[in-house]
C-alpha positions in Angstrom: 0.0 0.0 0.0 2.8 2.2 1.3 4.8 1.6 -2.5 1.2 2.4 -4.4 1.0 5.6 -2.3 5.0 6.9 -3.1 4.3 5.4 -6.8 0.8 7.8 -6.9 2.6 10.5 -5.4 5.8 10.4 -7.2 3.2 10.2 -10.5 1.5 13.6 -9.4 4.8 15.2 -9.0 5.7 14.2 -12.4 2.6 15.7 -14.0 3.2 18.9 -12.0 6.4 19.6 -13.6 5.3 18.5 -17.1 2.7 20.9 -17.0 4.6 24.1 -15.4 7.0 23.3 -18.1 4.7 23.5 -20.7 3.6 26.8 -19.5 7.0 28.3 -20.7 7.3 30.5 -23.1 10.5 31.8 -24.8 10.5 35.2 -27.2 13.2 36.1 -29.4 13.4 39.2 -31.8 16.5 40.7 -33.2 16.6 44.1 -34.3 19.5 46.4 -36.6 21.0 48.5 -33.2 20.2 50.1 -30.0 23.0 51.1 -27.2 20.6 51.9 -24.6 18.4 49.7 -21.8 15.2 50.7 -20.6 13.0 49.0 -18.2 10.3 49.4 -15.0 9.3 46.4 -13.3 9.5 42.8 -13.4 12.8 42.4 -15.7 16.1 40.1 -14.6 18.0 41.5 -17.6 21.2 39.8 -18.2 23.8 41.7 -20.8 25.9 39.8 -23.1 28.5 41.1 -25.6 27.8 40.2 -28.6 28.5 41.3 -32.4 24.4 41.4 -33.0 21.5 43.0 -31.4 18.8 40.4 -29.8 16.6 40.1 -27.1 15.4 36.5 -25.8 12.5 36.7 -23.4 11.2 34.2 -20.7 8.5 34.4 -19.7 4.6 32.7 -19.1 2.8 31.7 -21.8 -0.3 33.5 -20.8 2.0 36.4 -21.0 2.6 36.6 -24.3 0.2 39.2 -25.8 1.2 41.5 -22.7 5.5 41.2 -22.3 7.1 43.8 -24.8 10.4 44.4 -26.4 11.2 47.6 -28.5 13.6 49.8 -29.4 12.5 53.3 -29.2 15.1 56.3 -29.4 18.2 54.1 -29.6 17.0 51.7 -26.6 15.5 48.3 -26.7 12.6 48.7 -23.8 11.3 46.6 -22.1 8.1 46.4 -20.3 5.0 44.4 -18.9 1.6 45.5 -19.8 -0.4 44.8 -17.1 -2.9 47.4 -17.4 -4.2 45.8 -20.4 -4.0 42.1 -18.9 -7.7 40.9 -17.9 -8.1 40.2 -13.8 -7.9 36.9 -13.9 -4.6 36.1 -16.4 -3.4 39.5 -13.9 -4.4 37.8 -10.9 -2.4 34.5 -11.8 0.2 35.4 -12.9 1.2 37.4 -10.0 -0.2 34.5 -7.7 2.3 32.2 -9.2 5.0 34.3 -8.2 4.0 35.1 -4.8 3.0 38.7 -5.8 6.3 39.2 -7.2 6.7 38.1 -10.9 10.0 37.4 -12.8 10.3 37.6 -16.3 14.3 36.9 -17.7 15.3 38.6 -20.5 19.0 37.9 -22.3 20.3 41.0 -24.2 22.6 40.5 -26.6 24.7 43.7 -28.2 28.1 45.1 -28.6 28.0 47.2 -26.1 26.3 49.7 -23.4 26.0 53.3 -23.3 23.1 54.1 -20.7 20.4 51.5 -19.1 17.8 53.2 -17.4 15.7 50.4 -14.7 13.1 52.7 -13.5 11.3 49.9 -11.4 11.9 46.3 -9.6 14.1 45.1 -11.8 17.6 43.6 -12.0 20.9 43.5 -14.5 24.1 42.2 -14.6 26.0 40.9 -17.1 28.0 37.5 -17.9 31.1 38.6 -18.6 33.8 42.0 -18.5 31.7 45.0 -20.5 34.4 46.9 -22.9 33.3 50.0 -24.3 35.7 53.0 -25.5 32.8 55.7 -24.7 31.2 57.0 -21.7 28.5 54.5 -19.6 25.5 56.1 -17.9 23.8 53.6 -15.3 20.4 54.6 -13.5 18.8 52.9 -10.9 15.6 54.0 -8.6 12.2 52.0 -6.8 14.6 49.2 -5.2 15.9 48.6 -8.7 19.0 46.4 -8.6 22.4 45.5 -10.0 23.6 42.3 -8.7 27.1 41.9 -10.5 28.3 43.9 -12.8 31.9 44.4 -14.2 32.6 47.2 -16.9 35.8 48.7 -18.5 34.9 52.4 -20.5 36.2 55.5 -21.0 33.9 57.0 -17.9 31.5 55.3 -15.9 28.4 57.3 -13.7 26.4 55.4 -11.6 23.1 57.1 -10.5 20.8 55.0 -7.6 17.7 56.0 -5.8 14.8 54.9 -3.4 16.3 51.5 -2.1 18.0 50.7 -5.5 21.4 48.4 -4.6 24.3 47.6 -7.0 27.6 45.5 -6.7 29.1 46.9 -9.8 33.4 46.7 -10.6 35.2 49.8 -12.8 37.4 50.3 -14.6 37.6 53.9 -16.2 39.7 56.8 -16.2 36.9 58.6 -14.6 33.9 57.3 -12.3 30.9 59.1 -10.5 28.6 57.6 -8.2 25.6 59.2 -6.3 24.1 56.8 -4.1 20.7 58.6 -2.6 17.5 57.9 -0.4 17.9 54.5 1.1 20.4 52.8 -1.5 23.6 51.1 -1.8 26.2 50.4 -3.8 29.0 48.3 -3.0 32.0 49.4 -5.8 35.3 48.0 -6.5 37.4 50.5 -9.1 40.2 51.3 -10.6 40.2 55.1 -12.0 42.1 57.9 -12.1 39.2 60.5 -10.8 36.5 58.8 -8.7 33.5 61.1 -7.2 31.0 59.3 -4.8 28.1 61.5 -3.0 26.3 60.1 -0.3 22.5 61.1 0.9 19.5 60.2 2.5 20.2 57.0 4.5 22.7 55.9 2.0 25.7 53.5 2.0 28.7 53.1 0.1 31.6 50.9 0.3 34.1 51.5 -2.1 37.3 49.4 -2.8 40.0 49.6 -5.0 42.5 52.3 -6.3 42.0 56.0 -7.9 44.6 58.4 -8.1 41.9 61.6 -7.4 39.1 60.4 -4.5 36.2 62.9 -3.4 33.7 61.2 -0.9 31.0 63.4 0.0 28.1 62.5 2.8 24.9 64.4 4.2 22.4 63.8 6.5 22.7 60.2 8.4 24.5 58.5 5.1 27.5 56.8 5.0 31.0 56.0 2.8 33.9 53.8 3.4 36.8 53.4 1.3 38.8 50.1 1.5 37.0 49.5 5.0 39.5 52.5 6.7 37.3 55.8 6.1 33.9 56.3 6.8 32.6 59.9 6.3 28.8 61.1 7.7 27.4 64.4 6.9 30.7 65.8 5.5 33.1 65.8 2.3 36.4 64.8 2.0 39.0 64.8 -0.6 41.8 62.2 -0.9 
């Protein structure tokens, strides 16, 4: 009785997965260029360099008349129409992921000039990102960079209501301004680095830069290589 039970069970289990794999949906479109990244919520973006410009979405299948990927104004966006989903494919979806959903998206392209997450969402890329030109990175509403490592001409790094970033530089010149409830944690090697810190913010940088300005208000804080931590004051190096 006890083996027909596990067999039963084991059976169920089986038929579970079968049909949550079935529910997968994969989206790919390539397009002729973009340098820019725009999203809001929803998105784990992942960047890879590449000689061609694609984008391959995961995603639900019930999601497929609602997830979007264009490039408008140089960008490839990306976004989640949920205002137009019915209740009840809304209602699921989000159910499935605990109120939370994830959608991955895998962006392919030669390189990066600005990304712009505006929302919950997350990139990072799978390997080094080389660009001669200047990188533009902004984060806000608990937006997030995992890992990140980047090597261009100058790097600025903008984050915002409870957006967080792990992010390694290198470039001649780098700017960070970390602000209402975020943090960044950055390892760089430059030979001007800027960092302002506000609003509950905290920074720990690492690395080497031959020109260091850290500069705090309010109840934020910055440490460099774990032996200065500034609040409510700036301080050259």
């Amino acid at each position: 009785m006890k083996r027909f039970f596990l067999t039963a069970l084991l059976a169920v289990l089986c038929f579970c997965n079968n049909a949550f794999a079935q529910k997968q949906l994969i989206i790919e479109h390539n397009y002729s260029s973009f340098s820019d990244i725009y999203a809001n919520d929803f998105f784990d973006i992942t960047i890879v360099p590449s000689s061609s410009y694609s984008v391959k979405l995961i995603t639900d299948t019930s999601m497929e008349d609602f997830v979007q990927a264009y490039v408008k104004d140089d960008a490839i966006v990306l976004h989640l129409d949920t205002k137009g989903m019915p209740k009840e494919v809304r209602k699921a979806f989000f159910d499935a992921w605990n109120g939370k959903p994830r959608i991955t998206a895998e962006v392919q392209m030669p390189f990066v000039r600005k990304v712009t997450l505006d929302g919950d969402s997350s990139i990072c890329s799978v390997d080094e990102i080389v660009t001669s030109g200047n990188v533009e990175f902004f984060l806000t509403r608990t937006a997030s960079i995992p890992n990140l490592s980047l090597r261009s001409r100058s790097f600025l790094l903008s984050l915002s209501n409870k957006a967080t970033a792990v992010v390694t530089v290198d470039a001649s010149s780098i700017e960070a301004d970390v602000d209402n409830n975020s943090s960044v944690e950055l390892t760089v090697v430059s030979n001007r680095l800027s960092v302002f810190a506000g609003g509950f913010a905290n920074c720990e940088i690492y690395g080497n830069a031959k020109q260091v300005l850290l500069q705090t208000e309010g109840r934020s804080k910055i440490s460099f290589n774990d032996n200065y931590d500034g609040t409510g004051s700036g301080q050259s190096l």
